[in-house]
Backbone as numpy.savetxt, mean C-alpha at the origin, in Angstrom:
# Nx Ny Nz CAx CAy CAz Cx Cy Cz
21.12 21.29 1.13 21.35 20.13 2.01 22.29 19.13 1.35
23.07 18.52 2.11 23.81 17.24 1.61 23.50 16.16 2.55
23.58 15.17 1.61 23.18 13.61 2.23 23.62 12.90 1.86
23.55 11.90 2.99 24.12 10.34 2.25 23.39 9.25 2.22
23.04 8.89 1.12 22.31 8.17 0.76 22.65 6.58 0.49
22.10 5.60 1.71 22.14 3.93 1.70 20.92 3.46 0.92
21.01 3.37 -0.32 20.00 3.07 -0.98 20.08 1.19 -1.81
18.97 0.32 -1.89 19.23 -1.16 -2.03 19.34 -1.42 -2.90
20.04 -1.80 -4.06 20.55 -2.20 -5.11 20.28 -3.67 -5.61
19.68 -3.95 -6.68 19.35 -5.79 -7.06 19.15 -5.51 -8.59
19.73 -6.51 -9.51 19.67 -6.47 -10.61 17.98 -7.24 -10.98
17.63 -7.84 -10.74 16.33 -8.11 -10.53 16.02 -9.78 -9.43
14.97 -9.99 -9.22 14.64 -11.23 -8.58 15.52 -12.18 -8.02
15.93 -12.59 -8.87 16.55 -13.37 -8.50 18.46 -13.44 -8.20
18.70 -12.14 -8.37 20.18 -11.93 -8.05 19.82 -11.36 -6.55
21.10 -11.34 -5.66 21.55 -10.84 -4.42 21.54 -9.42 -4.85
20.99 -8.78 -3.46 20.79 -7.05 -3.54 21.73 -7.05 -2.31
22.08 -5.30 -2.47 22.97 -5.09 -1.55 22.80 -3.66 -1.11
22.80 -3.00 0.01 23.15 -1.10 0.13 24.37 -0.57 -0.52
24.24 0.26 -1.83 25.04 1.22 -2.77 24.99 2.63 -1.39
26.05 3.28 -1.30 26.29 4.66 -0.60 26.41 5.40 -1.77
25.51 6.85 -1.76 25.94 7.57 -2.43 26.00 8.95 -1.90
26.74 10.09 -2.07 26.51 11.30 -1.83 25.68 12.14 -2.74
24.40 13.34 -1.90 23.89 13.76 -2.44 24.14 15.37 -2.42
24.11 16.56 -3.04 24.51 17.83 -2.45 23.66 18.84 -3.13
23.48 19.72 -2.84 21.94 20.94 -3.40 20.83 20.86 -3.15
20.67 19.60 -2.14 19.63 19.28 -2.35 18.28 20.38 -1.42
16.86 20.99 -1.76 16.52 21.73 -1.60 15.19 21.66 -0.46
15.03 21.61 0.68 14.44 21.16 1.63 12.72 21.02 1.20
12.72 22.09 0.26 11.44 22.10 -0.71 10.91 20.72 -1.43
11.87 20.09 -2.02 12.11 18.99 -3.03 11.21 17.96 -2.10
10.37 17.19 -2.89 9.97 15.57 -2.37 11.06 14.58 -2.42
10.84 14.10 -1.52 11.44 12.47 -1.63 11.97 12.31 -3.23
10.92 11.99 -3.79 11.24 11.85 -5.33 11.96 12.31 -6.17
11.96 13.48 -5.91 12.84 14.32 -6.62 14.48 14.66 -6.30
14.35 14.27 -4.67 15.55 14.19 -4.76 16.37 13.02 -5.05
15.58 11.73 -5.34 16.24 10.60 -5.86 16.33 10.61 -7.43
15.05 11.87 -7.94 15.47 11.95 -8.92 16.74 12.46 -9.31
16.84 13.92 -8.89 18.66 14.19 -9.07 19.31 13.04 -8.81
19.63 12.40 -7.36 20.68 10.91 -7.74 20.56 10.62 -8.98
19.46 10.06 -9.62 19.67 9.59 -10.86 19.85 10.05 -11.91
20.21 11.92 -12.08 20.64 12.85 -12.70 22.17 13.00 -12.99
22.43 12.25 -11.53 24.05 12.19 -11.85 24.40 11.12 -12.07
23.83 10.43 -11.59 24.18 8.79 -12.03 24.52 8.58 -13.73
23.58 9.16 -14.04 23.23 8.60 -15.73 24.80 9.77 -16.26
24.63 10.73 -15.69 25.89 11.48 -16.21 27.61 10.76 -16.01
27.25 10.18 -14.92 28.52 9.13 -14.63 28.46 8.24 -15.46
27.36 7.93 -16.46 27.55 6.23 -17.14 26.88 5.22 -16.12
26.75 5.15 -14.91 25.89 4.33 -14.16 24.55 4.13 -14.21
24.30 2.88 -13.84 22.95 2.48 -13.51 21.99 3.66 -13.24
20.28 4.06 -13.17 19.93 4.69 -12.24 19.15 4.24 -11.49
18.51 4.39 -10.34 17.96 3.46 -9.01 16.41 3.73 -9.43
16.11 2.23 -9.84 14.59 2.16 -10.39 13.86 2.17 -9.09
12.63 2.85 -9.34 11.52 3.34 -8.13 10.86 3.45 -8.71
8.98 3.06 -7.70 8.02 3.31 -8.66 7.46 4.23 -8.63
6.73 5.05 -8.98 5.89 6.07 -9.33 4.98 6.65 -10.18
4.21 7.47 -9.92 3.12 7.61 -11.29 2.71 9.06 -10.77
1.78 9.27 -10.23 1.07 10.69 -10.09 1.75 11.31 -9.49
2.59 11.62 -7.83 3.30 12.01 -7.26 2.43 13.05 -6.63
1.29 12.47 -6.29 -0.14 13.46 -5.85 -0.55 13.01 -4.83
0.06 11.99 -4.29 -0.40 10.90 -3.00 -1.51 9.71 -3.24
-2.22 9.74 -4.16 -3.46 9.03 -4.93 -3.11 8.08 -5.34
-2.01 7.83 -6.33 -2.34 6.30 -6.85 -2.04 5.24 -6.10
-0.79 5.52 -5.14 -0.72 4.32 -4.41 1.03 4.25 -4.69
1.19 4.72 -5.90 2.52 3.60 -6.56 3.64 3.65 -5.77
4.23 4.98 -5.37 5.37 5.12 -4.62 5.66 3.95 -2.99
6.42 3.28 -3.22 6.82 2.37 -2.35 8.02 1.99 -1.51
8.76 2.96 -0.69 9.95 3.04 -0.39 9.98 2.96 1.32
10.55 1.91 1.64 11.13 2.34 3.19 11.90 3.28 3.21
11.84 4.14 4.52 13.01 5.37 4.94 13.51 5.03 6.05
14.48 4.65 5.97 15.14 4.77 7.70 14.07 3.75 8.13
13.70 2.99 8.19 13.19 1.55 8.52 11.60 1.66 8.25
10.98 3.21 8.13 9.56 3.07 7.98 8.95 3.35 6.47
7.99 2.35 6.80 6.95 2.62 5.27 6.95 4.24 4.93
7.13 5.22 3.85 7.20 6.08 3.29 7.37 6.83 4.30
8.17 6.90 5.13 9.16 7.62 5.78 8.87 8.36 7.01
9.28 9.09 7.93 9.18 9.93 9.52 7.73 10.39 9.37
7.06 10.82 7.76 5.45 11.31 8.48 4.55 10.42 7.68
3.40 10.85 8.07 1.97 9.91 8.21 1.93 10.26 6.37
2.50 9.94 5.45 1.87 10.11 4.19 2.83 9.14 3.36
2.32 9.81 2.07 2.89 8.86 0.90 4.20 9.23 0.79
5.38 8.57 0.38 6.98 9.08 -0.13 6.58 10.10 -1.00
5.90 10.06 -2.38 5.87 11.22 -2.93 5.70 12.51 -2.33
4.60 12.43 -1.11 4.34 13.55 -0.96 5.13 13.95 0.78
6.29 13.36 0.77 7.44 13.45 1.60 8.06 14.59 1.40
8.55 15.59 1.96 9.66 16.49 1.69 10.92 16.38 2.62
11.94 16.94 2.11 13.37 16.87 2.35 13.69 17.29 3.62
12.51 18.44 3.72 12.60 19.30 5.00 12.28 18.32 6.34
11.94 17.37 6.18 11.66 16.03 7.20 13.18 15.41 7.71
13.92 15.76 6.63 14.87 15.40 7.45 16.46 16.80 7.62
17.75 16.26 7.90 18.80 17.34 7.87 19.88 17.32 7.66
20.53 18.34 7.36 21.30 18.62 6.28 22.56 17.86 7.06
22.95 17.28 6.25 24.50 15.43 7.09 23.56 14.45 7.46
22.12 14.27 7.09 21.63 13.10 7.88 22.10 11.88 6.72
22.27 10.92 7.37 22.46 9.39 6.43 20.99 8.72 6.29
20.78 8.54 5.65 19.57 7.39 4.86 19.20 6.72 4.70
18.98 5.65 4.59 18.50 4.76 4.00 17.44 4.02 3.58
17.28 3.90 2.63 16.21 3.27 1.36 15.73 2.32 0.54
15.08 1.78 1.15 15.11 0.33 0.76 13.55 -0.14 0.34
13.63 -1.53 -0.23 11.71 -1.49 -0.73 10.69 -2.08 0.15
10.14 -2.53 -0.22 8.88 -2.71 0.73 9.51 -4.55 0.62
9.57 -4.77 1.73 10.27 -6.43 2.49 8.57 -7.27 2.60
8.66 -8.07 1.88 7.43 -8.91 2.16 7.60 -10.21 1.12
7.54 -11.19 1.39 7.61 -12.29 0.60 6.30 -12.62 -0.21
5.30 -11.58 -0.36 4.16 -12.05 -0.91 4.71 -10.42 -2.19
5.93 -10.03 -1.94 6.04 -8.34 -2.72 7.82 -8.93 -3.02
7.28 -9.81 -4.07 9.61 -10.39 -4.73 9.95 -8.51 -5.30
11.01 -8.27 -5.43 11.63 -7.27 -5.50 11.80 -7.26 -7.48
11.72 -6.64 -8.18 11.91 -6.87 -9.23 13.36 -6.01 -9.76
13.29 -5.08 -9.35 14.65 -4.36 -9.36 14.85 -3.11 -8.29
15.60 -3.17 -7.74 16.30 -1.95 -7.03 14.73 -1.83 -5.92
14.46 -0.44 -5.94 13.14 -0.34 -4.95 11.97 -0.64 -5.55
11.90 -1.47 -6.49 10.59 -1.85 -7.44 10.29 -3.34 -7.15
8.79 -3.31 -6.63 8.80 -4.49 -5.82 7.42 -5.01 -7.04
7.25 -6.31 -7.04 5.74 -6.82 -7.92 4.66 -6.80 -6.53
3.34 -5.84 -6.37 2.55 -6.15 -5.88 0.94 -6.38 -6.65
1.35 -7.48 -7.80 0.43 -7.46 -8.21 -0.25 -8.61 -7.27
0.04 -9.47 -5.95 -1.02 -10.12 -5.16 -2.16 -9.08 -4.76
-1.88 -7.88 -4.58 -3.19 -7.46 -4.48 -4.36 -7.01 -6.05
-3.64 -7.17 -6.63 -4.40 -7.23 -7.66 -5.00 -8.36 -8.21
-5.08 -9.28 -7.44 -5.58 -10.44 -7.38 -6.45 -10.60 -6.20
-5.69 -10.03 -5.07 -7.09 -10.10 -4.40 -8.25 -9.73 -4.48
-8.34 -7.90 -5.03 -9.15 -7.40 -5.71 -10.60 -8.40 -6.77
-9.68 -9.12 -7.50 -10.02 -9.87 -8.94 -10.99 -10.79 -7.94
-10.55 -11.29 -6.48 -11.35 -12.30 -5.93 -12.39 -12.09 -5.88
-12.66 -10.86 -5.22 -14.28 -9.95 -4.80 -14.41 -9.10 -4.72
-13.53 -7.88 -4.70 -13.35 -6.65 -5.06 -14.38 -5.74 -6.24
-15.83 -6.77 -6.23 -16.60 -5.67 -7.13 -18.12 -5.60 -6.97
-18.72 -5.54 -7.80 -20.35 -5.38 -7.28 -20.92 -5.89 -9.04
-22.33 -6.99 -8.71 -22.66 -7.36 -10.21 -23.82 -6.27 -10.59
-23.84 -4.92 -9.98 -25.10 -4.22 -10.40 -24.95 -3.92 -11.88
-25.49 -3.68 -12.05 -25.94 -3.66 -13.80 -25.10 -2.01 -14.11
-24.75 -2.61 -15.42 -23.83 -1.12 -15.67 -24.85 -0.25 -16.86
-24.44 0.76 -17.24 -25.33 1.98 -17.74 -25.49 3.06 -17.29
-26.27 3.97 -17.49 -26.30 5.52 -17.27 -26.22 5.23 -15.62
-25.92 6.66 -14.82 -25.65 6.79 -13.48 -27.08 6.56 -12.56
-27.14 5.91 -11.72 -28.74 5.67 -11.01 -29.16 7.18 -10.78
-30.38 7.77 -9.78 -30.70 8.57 -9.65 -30.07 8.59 -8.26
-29.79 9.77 -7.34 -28.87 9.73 -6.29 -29.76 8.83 -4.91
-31.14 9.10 -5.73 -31.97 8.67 -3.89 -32.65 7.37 -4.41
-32.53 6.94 -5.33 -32.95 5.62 -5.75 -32.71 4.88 -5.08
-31.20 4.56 -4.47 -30.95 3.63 -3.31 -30.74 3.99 -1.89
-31.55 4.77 -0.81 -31.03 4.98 0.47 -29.90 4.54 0.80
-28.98 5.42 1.16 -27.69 4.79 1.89 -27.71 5.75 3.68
-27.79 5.04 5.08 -27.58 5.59 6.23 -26.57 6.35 6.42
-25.92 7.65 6.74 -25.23 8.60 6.48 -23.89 7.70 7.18
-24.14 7.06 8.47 -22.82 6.64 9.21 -22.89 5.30 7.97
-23.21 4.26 7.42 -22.66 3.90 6.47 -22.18 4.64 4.95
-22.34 5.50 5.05 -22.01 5.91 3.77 -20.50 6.60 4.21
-20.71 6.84 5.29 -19.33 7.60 5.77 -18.05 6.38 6.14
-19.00 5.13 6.39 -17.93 4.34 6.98 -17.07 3.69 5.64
-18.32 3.31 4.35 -17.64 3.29 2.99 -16.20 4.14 2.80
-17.08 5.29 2.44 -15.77 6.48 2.05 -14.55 6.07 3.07
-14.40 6.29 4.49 -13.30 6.05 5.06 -12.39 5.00 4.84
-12.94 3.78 4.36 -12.50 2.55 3.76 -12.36 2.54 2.38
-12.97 3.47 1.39 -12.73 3.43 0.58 -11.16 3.99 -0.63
-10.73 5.24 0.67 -9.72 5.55 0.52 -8.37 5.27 0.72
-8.54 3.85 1.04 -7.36 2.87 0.29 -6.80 3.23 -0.68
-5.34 3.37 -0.81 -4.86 3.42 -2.22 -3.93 2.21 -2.58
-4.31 0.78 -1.78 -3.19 -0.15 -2.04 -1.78 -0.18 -2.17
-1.35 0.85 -1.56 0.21 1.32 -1.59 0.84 0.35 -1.15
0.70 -0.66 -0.39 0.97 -1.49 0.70 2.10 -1.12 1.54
1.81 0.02 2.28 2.50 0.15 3.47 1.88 -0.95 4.28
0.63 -1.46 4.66 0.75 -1.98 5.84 1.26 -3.43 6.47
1.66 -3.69 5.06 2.19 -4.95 4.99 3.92 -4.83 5.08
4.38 -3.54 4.38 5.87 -3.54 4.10 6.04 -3.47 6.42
5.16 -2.50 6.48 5.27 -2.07 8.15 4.86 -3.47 9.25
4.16 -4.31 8.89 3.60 -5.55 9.62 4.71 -6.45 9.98
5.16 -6.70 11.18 6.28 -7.62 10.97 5.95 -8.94 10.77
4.63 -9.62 10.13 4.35 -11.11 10.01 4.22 -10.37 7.88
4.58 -9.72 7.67 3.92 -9.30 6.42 2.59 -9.47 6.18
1.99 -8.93 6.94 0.32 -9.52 6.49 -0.25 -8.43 5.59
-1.61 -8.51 4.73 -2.45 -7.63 4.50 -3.76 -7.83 4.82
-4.25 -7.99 5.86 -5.05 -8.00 6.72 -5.79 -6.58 6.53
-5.15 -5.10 6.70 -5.58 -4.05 7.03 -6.37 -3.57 5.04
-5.47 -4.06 4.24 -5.65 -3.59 2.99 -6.80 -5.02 2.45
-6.77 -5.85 2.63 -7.98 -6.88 2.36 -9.48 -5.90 3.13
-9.35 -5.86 4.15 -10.50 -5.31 5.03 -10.75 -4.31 4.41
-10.23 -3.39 4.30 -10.67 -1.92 3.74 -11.42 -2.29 2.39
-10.87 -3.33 1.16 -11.42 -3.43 0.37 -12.76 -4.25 0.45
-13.03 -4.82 1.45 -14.15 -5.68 1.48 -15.26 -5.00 2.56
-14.93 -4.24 3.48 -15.89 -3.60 3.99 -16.74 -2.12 3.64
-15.61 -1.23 2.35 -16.00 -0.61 2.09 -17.29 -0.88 1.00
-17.29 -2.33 0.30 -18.01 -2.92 -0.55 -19.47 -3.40 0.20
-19.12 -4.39 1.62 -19.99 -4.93 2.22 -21.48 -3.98 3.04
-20.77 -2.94 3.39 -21.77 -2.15 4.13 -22.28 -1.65 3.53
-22.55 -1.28 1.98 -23.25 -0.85 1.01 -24.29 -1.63 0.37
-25.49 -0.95 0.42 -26.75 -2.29 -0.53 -26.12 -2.63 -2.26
-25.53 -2.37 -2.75 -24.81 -2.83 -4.11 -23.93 -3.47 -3.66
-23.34 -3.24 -2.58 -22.39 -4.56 -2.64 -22.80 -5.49 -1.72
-24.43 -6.37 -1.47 -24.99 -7.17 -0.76 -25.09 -8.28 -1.45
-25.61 -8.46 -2.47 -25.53 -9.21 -3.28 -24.51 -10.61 -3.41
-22.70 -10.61 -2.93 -21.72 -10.96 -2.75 -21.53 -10.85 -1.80
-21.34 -10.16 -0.82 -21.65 -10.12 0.82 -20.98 -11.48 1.32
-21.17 -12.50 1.32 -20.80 -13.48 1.66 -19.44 -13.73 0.92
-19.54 -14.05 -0.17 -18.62 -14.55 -1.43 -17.55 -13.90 -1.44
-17.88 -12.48 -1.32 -16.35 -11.17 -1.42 -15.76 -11.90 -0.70
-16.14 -11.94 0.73 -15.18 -11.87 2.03 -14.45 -13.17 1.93
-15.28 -14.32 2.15 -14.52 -15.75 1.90 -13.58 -15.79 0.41
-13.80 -15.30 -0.46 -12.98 -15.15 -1.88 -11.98 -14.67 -1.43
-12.20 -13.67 -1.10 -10.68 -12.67 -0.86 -9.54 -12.81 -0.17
-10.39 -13.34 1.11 -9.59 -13.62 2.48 -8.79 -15.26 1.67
-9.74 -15.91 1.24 -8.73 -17.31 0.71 -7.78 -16.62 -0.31
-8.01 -15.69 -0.85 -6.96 -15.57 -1.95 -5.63 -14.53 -1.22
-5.97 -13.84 -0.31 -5.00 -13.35 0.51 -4.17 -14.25 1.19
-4.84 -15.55 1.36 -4.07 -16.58 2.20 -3.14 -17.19 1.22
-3.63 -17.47 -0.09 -2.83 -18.38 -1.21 -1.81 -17.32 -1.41
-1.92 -15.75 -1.44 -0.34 -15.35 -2.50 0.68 -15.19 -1.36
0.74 -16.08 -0.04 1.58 -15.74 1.02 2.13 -15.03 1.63
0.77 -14.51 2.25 0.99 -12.96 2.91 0.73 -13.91 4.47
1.24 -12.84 5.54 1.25 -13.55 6.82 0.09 -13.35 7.47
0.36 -14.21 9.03 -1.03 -14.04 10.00 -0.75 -12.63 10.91
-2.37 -12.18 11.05 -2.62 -10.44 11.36 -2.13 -11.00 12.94
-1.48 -10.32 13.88 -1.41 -10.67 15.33 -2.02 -9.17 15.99
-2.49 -8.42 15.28 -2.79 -7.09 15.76 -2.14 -6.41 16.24
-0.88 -6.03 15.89 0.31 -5.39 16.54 0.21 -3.74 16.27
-0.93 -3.27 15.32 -1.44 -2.24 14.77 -0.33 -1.40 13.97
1.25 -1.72 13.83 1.81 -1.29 12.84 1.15 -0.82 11.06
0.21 -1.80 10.88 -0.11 -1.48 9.61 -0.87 0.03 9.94
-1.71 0.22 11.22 -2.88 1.24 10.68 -1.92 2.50 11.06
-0.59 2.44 12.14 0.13 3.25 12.03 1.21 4.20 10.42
1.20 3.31 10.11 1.97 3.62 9.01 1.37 3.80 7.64
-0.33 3.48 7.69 -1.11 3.78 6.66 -1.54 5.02 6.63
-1.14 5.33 5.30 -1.16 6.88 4.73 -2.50 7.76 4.83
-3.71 6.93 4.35 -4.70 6.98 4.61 -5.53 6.88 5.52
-4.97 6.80 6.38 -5.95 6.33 7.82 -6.80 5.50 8.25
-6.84 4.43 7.81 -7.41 3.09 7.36 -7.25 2.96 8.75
-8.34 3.05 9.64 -8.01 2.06 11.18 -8.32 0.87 11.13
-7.37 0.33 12.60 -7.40 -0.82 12.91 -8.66 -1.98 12.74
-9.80 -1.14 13.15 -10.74 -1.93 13.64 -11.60 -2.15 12.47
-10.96 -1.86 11.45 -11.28 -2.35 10.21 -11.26 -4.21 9.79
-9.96 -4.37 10.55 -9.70 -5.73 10.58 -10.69 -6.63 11.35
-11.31 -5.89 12.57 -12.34 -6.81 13.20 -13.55 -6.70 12.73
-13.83 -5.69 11.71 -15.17 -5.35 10.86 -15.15 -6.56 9.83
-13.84 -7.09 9.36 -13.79 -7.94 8.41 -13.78 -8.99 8.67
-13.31 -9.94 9.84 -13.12 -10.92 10.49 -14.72 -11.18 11.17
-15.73 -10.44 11.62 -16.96 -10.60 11.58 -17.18 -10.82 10.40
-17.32 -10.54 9.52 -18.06 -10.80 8.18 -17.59 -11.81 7.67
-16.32 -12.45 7.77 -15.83 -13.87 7.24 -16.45 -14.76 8.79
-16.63 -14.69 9.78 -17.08 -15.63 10.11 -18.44 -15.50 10.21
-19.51 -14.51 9.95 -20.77 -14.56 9.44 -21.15 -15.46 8.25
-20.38 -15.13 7.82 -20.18 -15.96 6.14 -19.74 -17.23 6.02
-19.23 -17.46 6.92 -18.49 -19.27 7.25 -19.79 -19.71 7.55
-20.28 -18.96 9.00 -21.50 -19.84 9.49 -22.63 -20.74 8.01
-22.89 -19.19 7.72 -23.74 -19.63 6.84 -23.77 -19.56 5.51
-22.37 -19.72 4.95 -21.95 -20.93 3.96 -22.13 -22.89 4.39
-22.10 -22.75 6.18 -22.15 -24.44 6.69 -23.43 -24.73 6.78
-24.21 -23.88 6.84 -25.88 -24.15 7.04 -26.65 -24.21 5.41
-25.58 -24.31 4.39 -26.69 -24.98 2.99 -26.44 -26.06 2.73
């Protein structure tokens, strides 16, 4: 395959970024996403040029790290992570373009490498449980109801990639706050905070200037994981459960 590749270019933060064109050729319909930006940057470095920083880590769909718009969508034409994108998604003369995840709460640090450490702060808000640490409990020590235990797991498989924010046109993380706080809340270990998570989090989602949710459901479209919508109204009950009666002490 050959391609042409509009990929966004920024020396870091605070300089002006711009779309670099490059041509790509061999490329093997087999190949991920990744790999074929890795070759770009195979020849690049052989030219003496720059090579186009991107993030990545496992390339297994799991950690989250890979963060690239394609052609205007969060990790590109199918329902998954860029890593685990292949070439064969798209065709041989198609043009490109590649750019990072657009959100003013996600500054760009270089090229497609964006800082999302606000969610790693939201996390830090309430993102945990104070049960006592040590050997593993016994499995039936704590009853868990099968549809909550299932509704955990489904929420739990968040990987903070933040598509649903790069995809949200208010930039919100609405869909990735919720997932982390309901997969916690509906569980008896995470009752304890129940209240505290949700109001913590949600204020600290508000401080690193992420936008307001209008429910336009872009985020649960473009989330890799399948994080539905109605996650957001699972969470928005529980912050105003928690308002109430945070006003009643």
């Amino acid at each position: 395959m050959k391609l042409t590749l509009r990929v966004w270019r920024q020396k870091n933060a605070d300089a002006d970024g711009a779309m670099s064109t490059y041509e790509v050729d061999g490329i093997s319909p087999d190949m991920s996403f990744l790999e074929m930006l890795d070759t770009l940057n195979e020849e690049l470095i052989l030219k003496g040029e720059d090579p186009v920083a991107f993030d990545h880590d496992c390339r297994e769909g799991i950690c989250g790290a890979c963060s690239l718009v394609i052609n205007g969508d969060a990790h590109g034409p199918e329902r998954t992570t860029t890593c685990q994108l292949h070439m064969r998604s798209f065709e041989d003369g198609d043009t490109i373009d590649v750019e990072p995840w657009r959100a003013a709460a996600f500054p760009v640090v270089k090229d497609l490498v964006v800082d999302r450490s606000a969610f790693d702060r939201i996390i830090q808000a309430g993102g945990y449980i104070t049960a006592p640490t040590g050997a593993a409990p016994e499995a039936h020590s704590t009853p868990v109801p099968k549809p909550d235990a299932d509704f955990a797991f489904e929420h739990a498989e968040c990987i903070g990639c933040g598509a649903c924010v790069a995809a949200c046109p208010n930039g919100a993380a609405m869909l990735f706050t919720s997932a982390k706080i309901n997969h916690l809340n509906v569980l008896p270990q995470g009752a304890p905070e129940r209240e505290t998570r949700v109001l913590d989090m949600v204020a600290q989602m508000d401080e690193e200037g992420f936008g307001g949710c209008t429910l336009t459901g872009e985020c649960a479209t473009a989330c890799p994981k399948g994080i539905p919508l109605m996650s957001i109204t699972g969470m928005n009950k529980e912050w105003l459960r928690a308002t109430r009666k945070a006003g009643k002490r």
